[in-house]
N, C-alpha and C positions, 0 to 999 in steps of 0.2 A: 374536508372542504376542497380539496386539492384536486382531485377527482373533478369536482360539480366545478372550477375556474375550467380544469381543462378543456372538460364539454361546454362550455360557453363559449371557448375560440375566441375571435376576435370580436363580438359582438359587446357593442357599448353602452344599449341601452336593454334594459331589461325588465321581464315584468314576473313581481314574484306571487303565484297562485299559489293560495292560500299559505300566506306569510308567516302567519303565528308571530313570533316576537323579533324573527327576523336574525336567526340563527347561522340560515348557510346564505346569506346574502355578500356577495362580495363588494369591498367597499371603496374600489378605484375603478365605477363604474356608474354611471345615471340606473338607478331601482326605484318601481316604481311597486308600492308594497300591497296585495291586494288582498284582504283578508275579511269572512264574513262575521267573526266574534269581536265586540266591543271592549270584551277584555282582554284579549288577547294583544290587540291593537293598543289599549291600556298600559302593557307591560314592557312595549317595544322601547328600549334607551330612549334617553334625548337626542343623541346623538343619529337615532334611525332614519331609513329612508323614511318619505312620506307614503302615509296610507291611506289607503281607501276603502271603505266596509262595501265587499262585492262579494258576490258567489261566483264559482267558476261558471256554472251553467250560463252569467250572462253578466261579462266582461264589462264595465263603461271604459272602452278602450277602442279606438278606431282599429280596422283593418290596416295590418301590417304598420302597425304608429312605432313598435320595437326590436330590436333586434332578436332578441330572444325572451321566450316564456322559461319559468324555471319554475318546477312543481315540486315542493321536497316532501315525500312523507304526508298526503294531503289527499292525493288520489280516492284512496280507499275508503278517503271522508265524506268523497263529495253523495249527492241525494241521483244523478243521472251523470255517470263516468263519462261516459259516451259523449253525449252535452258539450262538457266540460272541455276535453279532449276537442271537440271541435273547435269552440273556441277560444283553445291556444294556439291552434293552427291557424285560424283565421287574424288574430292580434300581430302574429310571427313567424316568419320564415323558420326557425329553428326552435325544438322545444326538446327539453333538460328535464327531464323525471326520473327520482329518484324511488323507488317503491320495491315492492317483494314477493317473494315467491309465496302464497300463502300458503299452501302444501307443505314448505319445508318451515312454515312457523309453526305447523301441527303438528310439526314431528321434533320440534323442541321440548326438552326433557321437563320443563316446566308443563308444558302441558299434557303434554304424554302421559307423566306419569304424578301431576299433582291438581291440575286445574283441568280436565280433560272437555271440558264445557267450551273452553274456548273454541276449540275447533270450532264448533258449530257456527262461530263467531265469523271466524276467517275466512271460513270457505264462502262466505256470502258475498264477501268482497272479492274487487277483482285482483286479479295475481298479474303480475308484470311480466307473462305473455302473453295475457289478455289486451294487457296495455299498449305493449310491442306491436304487437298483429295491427289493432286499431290504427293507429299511429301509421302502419307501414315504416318500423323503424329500422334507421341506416346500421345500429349498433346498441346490443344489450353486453354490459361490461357488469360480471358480480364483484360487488365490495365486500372483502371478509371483513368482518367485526376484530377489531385488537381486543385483547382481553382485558386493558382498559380503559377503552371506549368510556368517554366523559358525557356522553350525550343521553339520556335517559329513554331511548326506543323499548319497545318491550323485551327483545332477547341479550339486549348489551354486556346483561352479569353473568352469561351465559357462562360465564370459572369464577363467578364469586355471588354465589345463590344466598349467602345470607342479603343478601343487599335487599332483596324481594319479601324479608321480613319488616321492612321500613314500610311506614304508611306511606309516608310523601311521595317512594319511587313505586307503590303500586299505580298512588291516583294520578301519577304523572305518565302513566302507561294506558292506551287506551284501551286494550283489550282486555288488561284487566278492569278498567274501570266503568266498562259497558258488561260484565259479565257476573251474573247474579252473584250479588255480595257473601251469598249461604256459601255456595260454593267457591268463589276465593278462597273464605278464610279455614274451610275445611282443609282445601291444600296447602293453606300456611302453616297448619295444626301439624300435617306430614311431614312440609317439610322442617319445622323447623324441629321433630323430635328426627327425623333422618339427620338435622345436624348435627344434634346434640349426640347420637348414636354414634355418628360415623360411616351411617350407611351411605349418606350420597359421596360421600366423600368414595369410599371403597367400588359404589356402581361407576362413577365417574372419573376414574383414574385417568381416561385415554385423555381427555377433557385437561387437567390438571397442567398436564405439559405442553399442552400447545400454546402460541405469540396472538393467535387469529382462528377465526370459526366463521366459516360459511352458513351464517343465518338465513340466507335468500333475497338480501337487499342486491338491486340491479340498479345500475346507473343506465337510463334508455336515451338515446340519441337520434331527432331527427329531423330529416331537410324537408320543408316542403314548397 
């Protein structure tokens, strides 16, 4: 979260594209919450900013009405990135996307070497410097993952693989929850006798002792 305040700067109103439940929203600030699932909007505290069921593709937000657009995690969701991306430039002088390298989510050990389907997933979407280029961004800053990272993205347990034997934190992951069910649970079957073995543990030793892991998430920064 600290990260995503800093890239906000001074800016004190802000409009959150595609909100979800309103997670990395800072909350000594005017948010204006903009999300297009009814349940997702459903889940957001009592306490949350107010929401509004939008697509990014087309904002009900005037030209330049906030200081800053903030995108967390959402990009890769939208149906026209491009669109979208527009705008946020058009709502706000400044816009705060948080997205990732999809190339180096293909090359996550989960997928590499147990769900290998996904890729085909990833690479559809755009990669954040796809995003960057579009944007003309002032600043692409990479967030390494802690190794316990509380947030359920898809690589988080990236040093505690049993965690991906959980149902709740596959369907809470979208790529694996967009990717044919046959093959999920085929490399749940792998890995979870590589746990019981010992083998992922023995291929992934370099893994073991690291604090933090370069997943490919980027914090993108820009003025317009």
């Amino acid at each position: 979260m600290t990260p995503i305040l800093a890239a906000l700067g001074t800016a004190r109103s802000i409009a959150d594209v595609g909100a979800g439940t309103g997670s990395y929203e800072p909350h000594d600030r005017q948010v204006l919450a903009l999300e297009p699932s009814i349940e997702m909007i459903r889940q957001r505290p009592p306490d949350a900013s107010p929401a509004v069921r939008a697509v990014a593709e087309a904002l009900p937000v005037r030209d330049r009405a906030v200081d800053a657009a903030l995108a967390v995690l959402t990009v890769h969701h939208w149906t026209d990135w491009r669109a979208g991306l527009a705008e946020l430039r058009r709502i706000a002088p400044r816009q705060v996307i948080l997205a990732y390298d999809t190339r180096r989510h293909t090359e996550f050990w989960f997928v590499r070497e147990y769900v290998p389907e996904i890729a085909n997933l990833e690479l559809t979407r755009p990669s954040a410097d796809d995003i960057a280029n579009e944007l003309g961004a002032d600043s692409v800053t990479p967030l390494p993952l802690p190794w316990d990272f509380n947030d359920g993205v898809f690589p988080a347990y990236w040093r505690r693989p049993a965690a991906y034997l959980d149902p709740r934190v596959r369907r809470a992951c979208s790529a694996l929850a967009q990717t044919n069910p046959d093959a999920v649970e085929r490399g749940i079957r792998r890995l979870r006798e590589d746990l019981r073995s010992g083998r992922w543990h023995e291929n992934h030793r370099d893994l073991l002792n690291l604090d933090q892991w370069d997943a490919g998430f980027r914090l993108i920064v820009s003025h317009t």
